[in-house]
C-alpha positions as CSV (number, residue, x, y, z in Angstrom):
1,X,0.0,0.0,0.0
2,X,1.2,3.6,-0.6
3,X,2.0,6.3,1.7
4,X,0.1,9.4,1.2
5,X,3.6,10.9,0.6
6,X,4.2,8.4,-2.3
7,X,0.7,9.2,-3.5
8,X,1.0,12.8,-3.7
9,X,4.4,13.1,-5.1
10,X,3.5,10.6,-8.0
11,X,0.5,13.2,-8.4
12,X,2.3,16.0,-8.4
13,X,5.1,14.3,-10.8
14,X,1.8,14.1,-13.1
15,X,0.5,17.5,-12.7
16,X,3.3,19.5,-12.3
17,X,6.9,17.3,-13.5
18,X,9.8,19.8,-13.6
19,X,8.1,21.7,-11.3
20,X,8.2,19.7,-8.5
21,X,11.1,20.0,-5.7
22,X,10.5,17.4,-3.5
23,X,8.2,16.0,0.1
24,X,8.3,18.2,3.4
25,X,6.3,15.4,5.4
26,X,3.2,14.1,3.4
27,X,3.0,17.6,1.3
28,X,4.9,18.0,-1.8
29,X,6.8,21.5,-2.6
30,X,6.4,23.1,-6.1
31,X,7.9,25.5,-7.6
32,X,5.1,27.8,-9.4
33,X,5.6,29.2,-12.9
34,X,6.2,32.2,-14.0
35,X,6.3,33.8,-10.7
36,X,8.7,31.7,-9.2
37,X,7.0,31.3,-5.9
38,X,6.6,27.6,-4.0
39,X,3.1,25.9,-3.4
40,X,2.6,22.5,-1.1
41,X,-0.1,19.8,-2.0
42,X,-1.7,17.3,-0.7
43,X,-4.1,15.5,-2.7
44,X,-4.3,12.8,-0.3
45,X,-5.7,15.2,2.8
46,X,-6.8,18.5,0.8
47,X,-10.1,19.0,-1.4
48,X,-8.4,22.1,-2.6
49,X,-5.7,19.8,-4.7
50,X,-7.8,16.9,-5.7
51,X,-11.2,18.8,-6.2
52,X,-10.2,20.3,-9.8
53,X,-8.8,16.7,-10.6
54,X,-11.9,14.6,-9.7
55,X,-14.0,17.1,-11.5
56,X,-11.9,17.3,-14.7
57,X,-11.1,13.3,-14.5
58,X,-14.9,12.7,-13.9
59,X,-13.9,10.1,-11.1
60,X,-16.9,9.5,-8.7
61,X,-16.5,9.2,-5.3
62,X,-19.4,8.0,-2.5
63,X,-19.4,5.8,0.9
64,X,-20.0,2.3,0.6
65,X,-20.2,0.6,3.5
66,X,-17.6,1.8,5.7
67,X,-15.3,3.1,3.2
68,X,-15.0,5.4,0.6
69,X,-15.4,4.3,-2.9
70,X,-13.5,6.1,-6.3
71,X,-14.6,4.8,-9.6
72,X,-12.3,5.7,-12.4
73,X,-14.5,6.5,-15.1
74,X,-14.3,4.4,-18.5
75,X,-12.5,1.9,-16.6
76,X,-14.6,0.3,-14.4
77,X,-12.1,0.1,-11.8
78,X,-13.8,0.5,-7.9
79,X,-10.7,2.3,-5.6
80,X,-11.4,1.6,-1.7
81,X,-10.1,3.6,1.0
82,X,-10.8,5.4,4.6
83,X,-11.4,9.0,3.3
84,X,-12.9,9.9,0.0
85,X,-10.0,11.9,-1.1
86,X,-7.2,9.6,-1.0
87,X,-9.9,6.8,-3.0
88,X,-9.8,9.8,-5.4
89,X,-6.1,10.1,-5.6
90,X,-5.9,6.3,-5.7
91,X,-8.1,6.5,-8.9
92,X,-6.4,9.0,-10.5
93,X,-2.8,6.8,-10.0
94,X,-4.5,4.0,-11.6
95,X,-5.9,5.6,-14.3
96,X,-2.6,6.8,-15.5
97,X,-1.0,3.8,-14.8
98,X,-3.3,2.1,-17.0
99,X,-2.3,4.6,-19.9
């Protein structure tokens, strides 16, 4: 299983690649462009980071059972995990992976 350090740097390797400069605890550290200045993410812990992915993606997320459920669209693949924006993140890995 993957840290939420592993899942947000191989996130932010997606979203931002040259941009990123490394983890400071489970957040990653990018460098922003043009203006030089340094952003941390989270996709794992922070709607604010995986919001704009989940709505562009179209990944669904709801609570089944007593978990959280992410369904990457077109895939039919069902990601499981204790908060609903880590099943997200999850979703988003394996869609990418499956590229």
């Amino acid at each position: 299983m993957r840290t939420d350090a592993e899942i947000n740097l191989a996130i932010a390797n997606i979203e931002y690649q040259e941009l990123v400069i490394g983890l400071v605890g489970d957040e990653v550290k990018i460098l922003t462009d043009p203006n030089d200045e340094i952003k941390f993410v989270d996709y794992c812990n922070n709607w604010e980071d995986i919001g704009p992915i989940i709505a562009r993606e179209g990944i669904n997320v709801y609570r089944w059972r007593n978990h959280w459920t992410a369904v990457c669209p077109n895939e039919n693949h069902h990601i499981f995990s204790e908060t609903p924006m880590k099943a997200a993140a999850l979703c988003f890995l394996k869609m990418r992976e499956s590229e």
